[in-house]
C-alpha positions as CSV (number, residue, x, y, z in Angstrom):
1,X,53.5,-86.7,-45.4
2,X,57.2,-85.3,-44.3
3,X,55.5,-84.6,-41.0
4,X,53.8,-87.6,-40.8
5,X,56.8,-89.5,-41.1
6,X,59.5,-87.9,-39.3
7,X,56.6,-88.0,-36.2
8,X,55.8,-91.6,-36.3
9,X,59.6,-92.6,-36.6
10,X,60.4,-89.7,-32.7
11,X,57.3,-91.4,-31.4
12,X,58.3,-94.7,-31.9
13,X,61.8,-93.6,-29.9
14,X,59.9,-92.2,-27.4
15,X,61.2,-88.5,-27.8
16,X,59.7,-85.8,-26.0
17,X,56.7,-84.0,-27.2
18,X,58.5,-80.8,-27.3
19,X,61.2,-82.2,-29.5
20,X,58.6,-83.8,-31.9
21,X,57.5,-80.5,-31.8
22,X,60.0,-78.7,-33.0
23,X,61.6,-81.3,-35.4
24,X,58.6,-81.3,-37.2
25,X,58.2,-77.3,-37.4
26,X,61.9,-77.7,-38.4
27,X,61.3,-80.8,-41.2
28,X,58.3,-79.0,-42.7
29,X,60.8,-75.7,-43.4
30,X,63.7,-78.4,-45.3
31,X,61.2,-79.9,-46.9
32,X,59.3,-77.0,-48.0
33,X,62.2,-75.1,-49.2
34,X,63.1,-77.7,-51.6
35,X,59.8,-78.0,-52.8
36,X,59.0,-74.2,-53.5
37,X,63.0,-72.7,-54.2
38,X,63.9,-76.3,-55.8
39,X,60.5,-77.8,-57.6
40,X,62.4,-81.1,-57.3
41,X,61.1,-84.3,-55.2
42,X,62.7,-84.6,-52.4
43,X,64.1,-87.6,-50.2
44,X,63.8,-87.5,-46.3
45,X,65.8,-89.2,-43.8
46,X,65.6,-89.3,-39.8
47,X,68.1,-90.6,-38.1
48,X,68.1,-91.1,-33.9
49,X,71.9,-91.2,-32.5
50,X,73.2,-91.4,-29.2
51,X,73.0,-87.7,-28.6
52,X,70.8,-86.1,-31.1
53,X,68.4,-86.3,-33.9
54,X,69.0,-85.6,-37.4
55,X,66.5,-85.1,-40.2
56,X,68.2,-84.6,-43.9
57,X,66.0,-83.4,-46.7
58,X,67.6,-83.9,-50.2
59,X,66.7,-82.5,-53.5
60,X,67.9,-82.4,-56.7
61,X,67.9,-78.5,-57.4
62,X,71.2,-77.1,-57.7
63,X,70.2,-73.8,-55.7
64,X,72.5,-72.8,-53.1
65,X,71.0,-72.5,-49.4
66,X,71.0,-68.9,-48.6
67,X,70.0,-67.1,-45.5
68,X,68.2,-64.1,-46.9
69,X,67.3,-61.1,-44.8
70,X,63.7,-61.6,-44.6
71,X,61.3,-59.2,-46.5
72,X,59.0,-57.6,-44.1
73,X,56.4,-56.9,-46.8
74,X,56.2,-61.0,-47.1
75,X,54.9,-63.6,-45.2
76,X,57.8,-66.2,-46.3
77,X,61.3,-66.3,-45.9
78,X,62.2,-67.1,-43.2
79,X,62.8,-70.8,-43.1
80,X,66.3,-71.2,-42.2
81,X,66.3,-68.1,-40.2
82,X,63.6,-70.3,-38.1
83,X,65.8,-73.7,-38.5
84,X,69.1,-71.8,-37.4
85,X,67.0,-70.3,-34.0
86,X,65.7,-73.7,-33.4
87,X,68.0,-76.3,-34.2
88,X,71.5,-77.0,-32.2
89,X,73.3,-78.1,-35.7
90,X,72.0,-77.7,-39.5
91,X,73.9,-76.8,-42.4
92,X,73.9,-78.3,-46.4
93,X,76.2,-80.1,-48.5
94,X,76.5,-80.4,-52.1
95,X,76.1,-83.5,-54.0
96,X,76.9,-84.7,-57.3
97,X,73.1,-84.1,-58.2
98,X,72.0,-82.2,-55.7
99,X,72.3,-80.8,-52.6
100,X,71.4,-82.3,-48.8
101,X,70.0,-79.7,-46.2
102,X,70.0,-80.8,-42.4
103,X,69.3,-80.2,-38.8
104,X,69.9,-81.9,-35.9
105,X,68.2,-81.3,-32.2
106,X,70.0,-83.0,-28.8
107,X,68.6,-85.6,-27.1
108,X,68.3,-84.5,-23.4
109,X,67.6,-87.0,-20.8
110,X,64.1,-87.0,-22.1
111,X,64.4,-89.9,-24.2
């Protein structure tokens, strides 16, 4: 659904297929973190501004966001180490209830 949604909303802008690509590669690793390290529902926003994109996936787990070295004996992992190679800008912030994990790509002339 994440995928479904963040998709429709970078079609409707008109953003290159590549990007759509890779923001939804990058919104299925938010989302999915919060799901399996979190087990909390989690809310998703997109956002389009004048120079970049910005998906925010917030949960209600009080985990911190940690880059682990990835295991090489497991096929998971590596979700932010993926979001951090892929994205121009992520990072987290804590909330009163919560925390807010995001990413944002740059809008080339593509748009």
């Amino acid at each position: 659904m994440a995928r479904r949604f963040v998709g429709a909303a970078l079609r409707r802008w008109n953003v290159a297929p590549s990007l759509i690509e890779t923001a939804l590669l990058l919104t299925s690793e938010l989302v999915t973190n919060a799901y399996v390290h979190e087990g909390s529902e989690s809310e998703l926003t997109v956002r389009r501004r004048a120079h970049c994109l910005r998906v925010e996936v917030k949960d209600t787990g009080c985990g911190a966001v940690e880059m682990n070295a990835p295991d090489v004996e497991r096929p998971d992992g590596r979700g932010l180490w993926i979001v951090s190679a892929l994205a121009d800008r992520w990072g987290s912030v804590r909330l009163r209830n919560g925390k807010k994990v995001w990413f944002e790509l740059a809008l080339g002339a593509a748009i």
